[in-house]
N, C-alpha and C positions, 0 to 999 in steps of 0.2 A: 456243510453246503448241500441243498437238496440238488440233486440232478433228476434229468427222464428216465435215464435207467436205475437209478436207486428206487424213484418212484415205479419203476416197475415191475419189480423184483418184490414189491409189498402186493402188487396189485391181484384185485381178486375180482377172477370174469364170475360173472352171473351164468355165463353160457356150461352148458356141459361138457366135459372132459371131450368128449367124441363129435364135439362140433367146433373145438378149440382148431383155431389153424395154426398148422404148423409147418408150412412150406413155404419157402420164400415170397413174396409180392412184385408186382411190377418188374420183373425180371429183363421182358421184352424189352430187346433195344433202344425202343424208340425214348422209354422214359430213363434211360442215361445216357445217350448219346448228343443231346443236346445242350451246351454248357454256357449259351451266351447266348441274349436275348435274340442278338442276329440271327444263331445257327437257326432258333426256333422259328421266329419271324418265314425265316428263308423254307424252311420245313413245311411250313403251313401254308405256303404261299403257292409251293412244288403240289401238296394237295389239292388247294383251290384249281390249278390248273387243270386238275383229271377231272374234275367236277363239272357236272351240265346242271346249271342252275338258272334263274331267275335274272341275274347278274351278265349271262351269254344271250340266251334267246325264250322266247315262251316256253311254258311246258300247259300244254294242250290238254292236261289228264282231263277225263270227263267226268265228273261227278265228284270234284277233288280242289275246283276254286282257286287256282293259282294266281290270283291277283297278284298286285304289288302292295308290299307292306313298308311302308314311306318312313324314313329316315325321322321325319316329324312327329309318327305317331308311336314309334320307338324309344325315342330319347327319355319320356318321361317316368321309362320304370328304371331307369339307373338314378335318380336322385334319389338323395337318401331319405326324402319322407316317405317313396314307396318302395326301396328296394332295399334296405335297412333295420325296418321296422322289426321291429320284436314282434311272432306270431302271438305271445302272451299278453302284448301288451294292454293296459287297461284301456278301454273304450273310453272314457275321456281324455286321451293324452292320442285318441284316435279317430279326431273329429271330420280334418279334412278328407279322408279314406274313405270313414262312412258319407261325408258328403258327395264325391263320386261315383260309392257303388249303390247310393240311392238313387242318385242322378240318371246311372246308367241303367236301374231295373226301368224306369220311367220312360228312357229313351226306347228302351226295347221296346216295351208296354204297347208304346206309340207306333213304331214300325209292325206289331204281329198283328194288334187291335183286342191283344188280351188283357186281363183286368188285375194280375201279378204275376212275378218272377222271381222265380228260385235260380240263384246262381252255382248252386253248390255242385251241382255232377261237373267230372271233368274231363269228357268227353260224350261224344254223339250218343254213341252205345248207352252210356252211363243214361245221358238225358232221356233216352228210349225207353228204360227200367224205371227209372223213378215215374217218369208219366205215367207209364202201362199200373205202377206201383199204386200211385194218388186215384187213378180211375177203380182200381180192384178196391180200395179205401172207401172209397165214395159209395160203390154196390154194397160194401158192409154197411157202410152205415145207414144204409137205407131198408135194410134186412133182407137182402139179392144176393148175398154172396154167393151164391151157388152160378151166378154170371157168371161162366168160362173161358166163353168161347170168344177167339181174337178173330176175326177177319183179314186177311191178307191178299190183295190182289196180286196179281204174278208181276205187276208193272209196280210193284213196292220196291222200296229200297232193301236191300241184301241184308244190313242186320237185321229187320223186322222180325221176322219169323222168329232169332235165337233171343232174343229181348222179352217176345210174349212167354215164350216157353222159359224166359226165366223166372220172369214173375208170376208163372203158377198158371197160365193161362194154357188152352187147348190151340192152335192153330187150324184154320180151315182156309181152304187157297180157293181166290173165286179168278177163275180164267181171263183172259182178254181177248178183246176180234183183233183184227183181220192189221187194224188201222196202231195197235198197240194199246189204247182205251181198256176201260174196265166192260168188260161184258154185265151190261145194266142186266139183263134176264137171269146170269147165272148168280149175280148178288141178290136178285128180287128172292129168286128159290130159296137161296142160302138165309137169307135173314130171317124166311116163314121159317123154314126147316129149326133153324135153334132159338125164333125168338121168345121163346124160356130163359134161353142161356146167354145169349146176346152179350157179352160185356165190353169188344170195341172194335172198330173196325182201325187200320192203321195203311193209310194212304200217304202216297208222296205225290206233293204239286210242286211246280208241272212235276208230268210224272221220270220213273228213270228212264224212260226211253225218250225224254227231252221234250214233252208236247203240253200242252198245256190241254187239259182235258175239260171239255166242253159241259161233263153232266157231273161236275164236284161238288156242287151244291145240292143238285138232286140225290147225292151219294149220302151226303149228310145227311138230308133229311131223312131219307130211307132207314138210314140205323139209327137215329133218334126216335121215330115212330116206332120201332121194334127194342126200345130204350137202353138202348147202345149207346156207347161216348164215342166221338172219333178224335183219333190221333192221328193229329198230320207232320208229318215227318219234315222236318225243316232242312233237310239236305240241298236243297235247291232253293233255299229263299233268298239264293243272288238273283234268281229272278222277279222276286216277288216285291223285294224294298220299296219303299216310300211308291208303289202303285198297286197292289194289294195286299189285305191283311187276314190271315187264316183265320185269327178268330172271328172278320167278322162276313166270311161267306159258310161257316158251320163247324168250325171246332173247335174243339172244348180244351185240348192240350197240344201242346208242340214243344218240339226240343229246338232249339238255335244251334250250330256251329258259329262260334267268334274266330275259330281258327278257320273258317271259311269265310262265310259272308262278311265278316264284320274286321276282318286283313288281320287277327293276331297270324302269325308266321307258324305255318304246320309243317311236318313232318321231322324226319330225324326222332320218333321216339316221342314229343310232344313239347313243352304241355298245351291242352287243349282247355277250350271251356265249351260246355255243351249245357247251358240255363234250360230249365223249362219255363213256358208260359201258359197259363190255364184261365179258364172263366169266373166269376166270381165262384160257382157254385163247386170249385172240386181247389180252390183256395187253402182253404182249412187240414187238404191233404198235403200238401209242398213239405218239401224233406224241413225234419225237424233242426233246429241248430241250439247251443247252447245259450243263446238271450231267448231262443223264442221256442220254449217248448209249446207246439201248437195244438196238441193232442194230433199233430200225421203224421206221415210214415215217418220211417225213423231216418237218421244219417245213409246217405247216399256215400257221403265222402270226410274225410278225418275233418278235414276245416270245413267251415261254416260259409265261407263265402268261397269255394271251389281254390282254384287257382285264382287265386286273385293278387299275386304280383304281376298279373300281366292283361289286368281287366283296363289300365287304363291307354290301355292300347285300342280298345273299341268305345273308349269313351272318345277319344279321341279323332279317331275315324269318323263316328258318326258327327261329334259337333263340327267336325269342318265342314262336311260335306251339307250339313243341315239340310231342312226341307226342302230347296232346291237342286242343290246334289244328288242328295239321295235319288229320287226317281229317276234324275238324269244317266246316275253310273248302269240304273237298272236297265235302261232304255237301250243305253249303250252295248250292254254284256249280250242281251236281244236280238241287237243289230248284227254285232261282230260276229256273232255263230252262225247268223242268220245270211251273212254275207257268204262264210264258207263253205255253207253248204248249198246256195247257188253258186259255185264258181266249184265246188267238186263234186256238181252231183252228174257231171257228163262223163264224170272218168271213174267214182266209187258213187251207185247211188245211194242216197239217203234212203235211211232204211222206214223211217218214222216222220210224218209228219202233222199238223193238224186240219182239218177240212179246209184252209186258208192256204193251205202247201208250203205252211210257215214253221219253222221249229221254235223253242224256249231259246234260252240261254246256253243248250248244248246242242248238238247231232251226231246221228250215230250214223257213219258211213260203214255199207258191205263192201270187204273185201274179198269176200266169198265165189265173186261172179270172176275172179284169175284162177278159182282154182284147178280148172284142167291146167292150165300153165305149170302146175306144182307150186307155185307158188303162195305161203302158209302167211296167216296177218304176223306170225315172227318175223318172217324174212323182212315185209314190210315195216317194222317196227324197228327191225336194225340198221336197215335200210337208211333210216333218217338220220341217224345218230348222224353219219356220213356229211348230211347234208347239216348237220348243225342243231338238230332238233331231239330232244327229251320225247319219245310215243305218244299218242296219246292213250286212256283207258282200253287195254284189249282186253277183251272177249268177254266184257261185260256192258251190259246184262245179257249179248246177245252171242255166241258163241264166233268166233271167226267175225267180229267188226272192230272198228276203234270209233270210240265215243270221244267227243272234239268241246271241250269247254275253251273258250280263249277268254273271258272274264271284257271287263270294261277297260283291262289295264291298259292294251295293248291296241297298238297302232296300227293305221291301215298298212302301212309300209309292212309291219311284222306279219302281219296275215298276209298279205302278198307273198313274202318269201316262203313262210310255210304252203300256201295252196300251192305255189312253185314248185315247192320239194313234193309234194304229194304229186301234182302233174307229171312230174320229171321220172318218176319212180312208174307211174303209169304205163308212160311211153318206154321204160327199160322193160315193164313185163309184157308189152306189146310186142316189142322185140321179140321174145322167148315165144309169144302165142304166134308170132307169125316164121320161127325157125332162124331167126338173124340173129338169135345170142342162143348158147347152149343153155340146153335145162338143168342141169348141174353145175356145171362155171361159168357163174354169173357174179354179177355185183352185188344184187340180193342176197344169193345164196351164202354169200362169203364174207358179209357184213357183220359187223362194222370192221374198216380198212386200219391198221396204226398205221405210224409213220414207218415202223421198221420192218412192216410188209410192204407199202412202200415203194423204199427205199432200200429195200434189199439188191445185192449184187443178181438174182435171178426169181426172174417173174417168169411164172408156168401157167398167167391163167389166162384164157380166148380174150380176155379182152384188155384194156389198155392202163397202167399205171393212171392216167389223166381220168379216165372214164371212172377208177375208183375212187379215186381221192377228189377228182375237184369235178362232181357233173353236171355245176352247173357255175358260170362265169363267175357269180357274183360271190361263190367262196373265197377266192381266190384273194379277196379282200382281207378277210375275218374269215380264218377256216379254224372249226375245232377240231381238236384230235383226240378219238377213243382211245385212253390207255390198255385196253386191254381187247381183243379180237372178238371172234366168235366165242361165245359162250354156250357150250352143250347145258340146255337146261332140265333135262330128263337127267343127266350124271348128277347136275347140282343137286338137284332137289333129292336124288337116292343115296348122294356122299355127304353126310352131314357134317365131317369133321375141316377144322379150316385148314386150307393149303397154305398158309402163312403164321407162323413160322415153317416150314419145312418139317414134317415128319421126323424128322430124325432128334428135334427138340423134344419130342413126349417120349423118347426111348429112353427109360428110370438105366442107370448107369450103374446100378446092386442088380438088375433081373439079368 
């Protein structure tokens, strides 16, 4: 009779002796203490509760798309023609699949205004290198390869910089005024100054401080004339959907987020799909796959179609929403930011707008103007938690503000409550600037509240149990409760070892 352990007792690891494991696995409680579907059920349930998710209230991040990702456009990667499928399997026994994800390069196509798509990077970053990769391609083949030099405005998105200098490129940073915009005089210098080497410049619209910038067009042409490619960074094309299209106001490459724009479900580690799309003329360059070796750059990523158990989730998205949706959710995500940052620009101003005193799809409100109060965008970021709200992006891109994305998903009613908690937090550090709350025990300062602070037999702080936990009525309905207090984030970030299990688990019981 064969058994597992007879079989493995034959068994021969490929690994070397000195990377063989030999120490128990899954030891941690949690994967034996659970013996019935119930206990598990109830385990995971007890988690969801600590969790600020999408499921309780919005999460505002800026520059991060927290749509809603619809039960409908979900359902269809657990059937087993896509979620099943043999990654070997042979391409005619995987007809419907490719009818999809040709479907969906077409649908993209339509929404950038570019002329193909490569699905394969599988994320932003990824889609960032393979573009910057297909444009360095393209200057070879043109016999330029000595093109270096990336362009980067300061109003670019955050990976830019580390994407050019992966792909072999020089970085040169061109300034911004006053308004957040690209400084048109110090790109005119910069473009003369290297245009020998010129090889792209790499801009995000609208841009990351949320604006939509008035001379992108003339940005293009500028680095085309000094025969530059530019790369527009697709980070923000919930703005742009079904009402304009990168390629066709001057760019030659862009990368998508699906796990942004297009509602696959980010975070938690991934996965993501980050396609690029390019003009007829840098085509030839899209990462190679094994049906189509195309003389370009080579594999970005091990599969040939990216992640692609979870592409039919933006096929999905987009054919419902079609031609008439689409512009619509864009108009929407427009308005909704657009609402909150009139309705918070009397109590945090807007830091950024466009000559119209209108933002994109996100804004960036200063918190900066409390700070004689003492009062840090931390305090105000745990602040919320209290009130029921996930932060939004702090301190990027601008040091001490929070950048406010609400997406189309969300209702007027939800934007109320949040401009509410943000008002409400105002008027607590009004308090402090005008001496009616202490500068040290405060609500801020001591956020976020559990229950078992609370609820504790003795409260030591100036101000009142009710004033922590519920400060404003309509908690009081649906209140969430932080599982866990203050968090010293200077400790976290210098203690890298986990405080769970207990220390006393890693002490070897032979030393």
């Amino acid at each position: 009779q064969v058994t597992v352990t007879a079989l493995d007792e034959h068994a021969v690891s490929s690994l070397p002796p000195g990377l063989v494991r030999t120490s128990d696995y899954l030891t941690h409680p949690v994967f034996n203490s659970h013996h019935s579907e119930t206990d598990l059920m109830r385990y995971m349930r007890k988690l969801a509760d600590k969790d600020l998710a999408l499921d309780r209230s919005m999460i505002p991040l800026g520059s991060c798309t927290m749509k809603l990702n619809s039960a409908t456009q979900l359902i269809p990667v657990t059937w087993p023609g896509f979620g099943r499928i043999h990654p070997y399997v042979p391409l005619d026994q995987a007809q419907g699949y490719q009818q999809l994800i040709t479907e969906l390069e077409q649908m993209l196509c339509a929404c950038t205004g570019y002329d193909a798509i490569s699905l394969q990077p599988n994320s932003g970053a990824q889609g960032e290198y393979a573009g910057l990769l297909a444009i360095k391609s393209y200057h070879e083949s043109r016999g330029e390869g000595h093109r270096n030099i990336c362009v980067i405005p300061a109003s670019a998105h955050g990976t830019n910089p580390a994407s050019a200098q992966m792909a072999g490129m020089k970085v040169v940073v061109v300034g911004s005024v006053k308004s957040g915009n690209i400084d048109m005089a110090d790109l005119k210098a910069k473009c003369e100054k290297h245009s020998e080497n010129l090889a792209a410049i790499m801009i995000t619209y609208p841009s990351t401080h949320g604006v939509f910038e008035d001379d992108v067009t003339e940005v293009c042409e500028l680095v085309h004339q000094h025969g530059g490619q530019v790369y527009i960074d697709g980070a923000n094309m919930n703005a742009m959907v079904g009402v304009c299209a990168p390629g066709k106001f001057g760019g030659d490459v862009s990368h998508l987020n699906l796990h942004k724009t297009f509602s696959i479900p980010h975070g938690g580690g991934g996965p993501g799909v980050g396609p690029i799309g390019v003009r007829e003329h840098l085509k030839p360059f899209l990462p190679s796959t094994s049906q189509n070796h195309n003389g370009g750059i080579n594999k970005v990523s091990a599969a040939p179609f990216g992640s692609a158990g979870i592409l039919p989730i933006s096929w999905a998205y987009i054919s419902l929403l079609g031609r008439v949706g689409l512009p619509k959710a864009t108009a929407t995500a427009i308005l909704n930011a657009n609402y909150i940052a009139k309705r918070l620009n009397d109590h945090f101003p807007i830091l950024y707008t466009g000559p119209n005193g209108l933002v994109a799809h996100e804004c960036i409100i200063d918190t900066r103007v409390v700070k004689d109060s003492g009062i840090t965008v931390d305090d105000i970021a745990k602040r919320l938690i209290d009130y029921g709200f996930h932060a939004p992006t702090m301190s990027f891109p601008v040091p001490g503000t929070l950048m406010i994305e609400p997406t189309e998903s969300e209702s007027k009613e939800e934007i109320d409550r949040f401009c509410e908690a943000m008002i409400s937090i105002r008027n607590e550090i009004r308090e402090i600037e005008e001496g009616r709350m202490e500068a040290e025990d405060n609500p801020l300062k001591n956020a976020p509240h559990t229950v078992d602070m609370v609820c504790a037999d003795e409260w030591t702080h100036a101000y009142s149990r009710e004033q922590a936990a519920y400060p404003l009525a309509s908690l009081r309905t649906y209140k969430y409760w932080s599982p866990v207090g203050r968090v010293d984030n200077v400790f976290g970030d210098t203690h890298l070892i986990c405080s769970c299990p207990p220390l006393s688990a890693y002490v070897d019981d032979e030393a």
